[in-house]
C-alpha positions as CSV (number, residue, x, y, z in Angstrom):
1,X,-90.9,8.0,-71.2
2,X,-87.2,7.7,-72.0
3,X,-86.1,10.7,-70.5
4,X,-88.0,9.5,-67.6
5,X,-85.8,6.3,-67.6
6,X,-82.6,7.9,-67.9
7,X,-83.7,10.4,-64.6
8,X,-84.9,7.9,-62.8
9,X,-81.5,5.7,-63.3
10,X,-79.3,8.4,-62.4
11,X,-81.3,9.1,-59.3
12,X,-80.9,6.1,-58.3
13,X,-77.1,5.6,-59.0
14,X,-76.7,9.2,-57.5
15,X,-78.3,7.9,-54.4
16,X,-76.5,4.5,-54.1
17,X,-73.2,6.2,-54.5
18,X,-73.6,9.2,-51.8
19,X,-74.8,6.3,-49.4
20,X,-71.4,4.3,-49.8
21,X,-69.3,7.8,-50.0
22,X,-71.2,8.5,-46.7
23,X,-70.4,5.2,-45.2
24,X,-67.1,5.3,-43.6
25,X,-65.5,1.9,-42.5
26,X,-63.8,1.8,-39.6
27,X,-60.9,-0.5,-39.7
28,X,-61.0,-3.5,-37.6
29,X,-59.6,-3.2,-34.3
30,X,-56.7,-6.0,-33.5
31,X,-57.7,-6.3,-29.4
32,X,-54.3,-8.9,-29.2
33,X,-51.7,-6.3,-30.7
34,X,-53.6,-3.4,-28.9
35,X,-53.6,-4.6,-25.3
36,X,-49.8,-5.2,-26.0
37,X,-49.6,-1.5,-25.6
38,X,-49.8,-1.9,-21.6
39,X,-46.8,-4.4,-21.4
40,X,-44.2,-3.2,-19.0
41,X,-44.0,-1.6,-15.5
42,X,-46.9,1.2,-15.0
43,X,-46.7,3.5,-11.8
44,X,-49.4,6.3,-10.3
45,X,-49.8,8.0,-7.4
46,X,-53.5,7.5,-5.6
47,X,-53.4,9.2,-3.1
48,X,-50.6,11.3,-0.3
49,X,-47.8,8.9,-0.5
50,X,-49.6,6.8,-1.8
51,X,-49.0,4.4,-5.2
52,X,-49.7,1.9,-7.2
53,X,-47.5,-0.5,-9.8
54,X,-48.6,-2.9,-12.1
55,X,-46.2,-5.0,-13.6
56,X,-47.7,-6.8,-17.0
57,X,-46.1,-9.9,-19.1
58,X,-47.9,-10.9,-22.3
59,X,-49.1,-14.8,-21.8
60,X,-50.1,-16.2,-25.1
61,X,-52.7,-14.0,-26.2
62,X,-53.1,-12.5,-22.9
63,X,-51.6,-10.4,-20.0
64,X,-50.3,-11.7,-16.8
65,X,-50.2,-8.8,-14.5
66,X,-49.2,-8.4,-11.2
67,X,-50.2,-5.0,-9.2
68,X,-49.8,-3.6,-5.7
69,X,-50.4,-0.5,-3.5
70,X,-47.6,0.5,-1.5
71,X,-47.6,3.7,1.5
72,X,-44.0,5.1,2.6
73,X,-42.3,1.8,1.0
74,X,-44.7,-0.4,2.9
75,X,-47.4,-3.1,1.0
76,X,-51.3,-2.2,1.5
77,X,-52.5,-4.9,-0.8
78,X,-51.4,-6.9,-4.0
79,X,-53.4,-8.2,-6.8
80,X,-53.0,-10.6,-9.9
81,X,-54.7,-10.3,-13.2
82,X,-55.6,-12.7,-15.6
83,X,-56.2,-11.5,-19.0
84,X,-57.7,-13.7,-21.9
85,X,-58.7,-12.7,-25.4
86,X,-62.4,-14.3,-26.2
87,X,-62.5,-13.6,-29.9
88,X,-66.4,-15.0,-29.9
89,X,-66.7,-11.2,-28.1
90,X,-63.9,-9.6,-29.3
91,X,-63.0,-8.5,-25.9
92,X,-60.7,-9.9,-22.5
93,X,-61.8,-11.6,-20.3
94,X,-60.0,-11.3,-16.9
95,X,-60.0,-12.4,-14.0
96,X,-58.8,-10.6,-10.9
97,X,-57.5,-11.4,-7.5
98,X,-56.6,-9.3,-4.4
99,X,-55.4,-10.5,-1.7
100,X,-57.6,-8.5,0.8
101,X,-60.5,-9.5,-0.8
102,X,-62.1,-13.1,-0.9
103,X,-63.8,-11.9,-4.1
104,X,-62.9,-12.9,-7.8
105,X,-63.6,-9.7,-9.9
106,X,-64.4,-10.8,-13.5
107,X,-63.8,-8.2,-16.1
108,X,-64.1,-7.3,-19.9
109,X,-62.2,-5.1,-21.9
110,X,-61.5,-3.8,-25.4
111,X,-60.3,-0.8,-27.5
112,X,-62.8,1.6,-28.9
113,X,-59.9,3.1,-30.7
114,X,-56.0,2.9,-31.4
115,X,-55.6,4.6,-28.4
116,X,-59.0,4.6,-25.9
117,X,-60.9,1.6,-24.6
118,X,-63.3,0.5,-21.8
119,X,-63.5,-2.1,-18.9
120,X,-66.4,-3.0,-17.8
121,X,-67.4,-5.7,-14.8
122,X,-68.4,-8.9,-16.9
123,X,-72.0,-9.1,-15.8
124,X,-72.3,-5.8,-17.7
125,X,-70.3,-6.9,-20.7
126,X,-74.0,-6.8,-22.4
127,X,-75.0,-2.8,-21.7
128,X,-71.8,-1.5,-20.8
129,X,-73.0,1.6,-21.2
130,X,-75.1,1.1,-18.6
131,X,-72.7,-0.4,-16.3
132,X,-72.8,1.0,-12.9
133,X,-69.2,0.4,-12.7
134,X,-66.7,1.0,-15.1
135,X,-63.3,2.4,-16.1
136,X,-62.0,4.3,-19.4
137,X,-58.7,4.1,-20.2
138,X,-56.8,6.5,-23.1
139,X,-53.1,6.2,-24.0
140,X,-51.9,10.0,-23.9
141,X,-48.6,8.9,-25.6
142,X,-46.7,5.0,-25.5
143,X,-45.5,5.9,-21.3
144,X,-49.0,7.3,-20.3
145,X,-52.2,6.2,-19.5
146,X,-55.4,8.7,-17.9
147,X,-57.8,5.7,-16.8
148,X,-61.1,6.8,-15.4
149,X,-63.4,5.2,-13.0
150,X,-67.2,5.9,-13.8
151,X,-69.7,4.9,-10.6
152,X,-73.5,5.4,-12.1
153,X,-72.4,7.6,-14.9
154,X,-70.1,10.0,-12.9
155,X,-66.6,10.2,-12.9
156,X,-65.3,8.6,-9.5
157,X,-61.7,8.8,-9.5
158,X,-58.9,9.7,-12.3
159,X,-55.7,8.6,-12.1
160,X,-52.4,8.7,-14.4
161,X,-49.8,6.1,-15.1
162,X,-46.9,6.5,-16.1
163,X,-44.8,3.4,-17.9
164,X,-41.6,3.1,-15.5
165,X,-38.7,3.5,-18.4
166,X,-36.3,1.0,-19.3
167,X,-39.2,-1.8,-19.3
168,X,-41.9,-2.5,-21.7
């Protein structure tokens, strides 16, 4: 029966240590000094002639950012953001206003890694991976970003921005 004992004990130790060698933490991810990343003056081309610049400020433990879409030097449209850091979700909140639209777009988003993260629209901040709308956004290197828009689980549009250099 001892030698039963002893197997049986080194089983189990041999089984509770694999499981915590198998389990690997993932470091908590700091959404406030993340988002930071996109500070500065961001620029991409949407279209011919076509382009877009966001200009973003940190606000507390937000962004304040401040966008348009411009043709051959001439203003399409403009929009603001509002970003807010909800720590009950770990994720911003923001709040988006163009002036063409009469709509306030609320948004989430969060990093999913040092570098990748996803924005969803709020009422899908629940399932977002079953939003119907959403965007993906990966930092290439600290003056690029590839953001991807996903309409019902296909890739809509991709676009890359570029950080305008001297600001940040």
């Amino acid at each position: 029966m001892k030698n039963f004992s002893y197997t049986a004990v080194f089983v189990i130790i041999s089984i509770i240590f694999n499981e915590l060698q198998a389990q690997t933490t993932q470091p908590k991810l700091i959404q406030v000094e993340l988002m930071r990343q996109f500070l500065g003056t961001w620029k991409s081309e949407i279209g011919k002639d076509t382009i877009v610049i966001g200009e973003n400020a940190a606000f507390g433990n937000g962004l304040v950012s401040n966008g348009r879409i411009t043709t051959k030097g001439k203003i399409l449209d403009s929009m603001k953001q509002l970003y807010g850091y909800d720590k009950k979700t770990d994720k911003f909140i923001i709040a988006e206003l163009i002036e063409s639209s009469p709509v306030i777009e609320m948004c989430a988003a969060w990093f999913t890694s040092e570098t990748t993260g996803e924005m969803v629209l709020y009422q899908d901040i629940s399932n977002p991976e079953k939003a119907s709308l959403k965007w993906k956004f990966e930092f290439k290197s600290n003056d690029i970003i590839v953001q991807t828009a996903i309409v019902n689980s296909k890739i809509a549009k991709e676009i890359t921005l570029n950080r305008i250099k001297g600001e940040q």
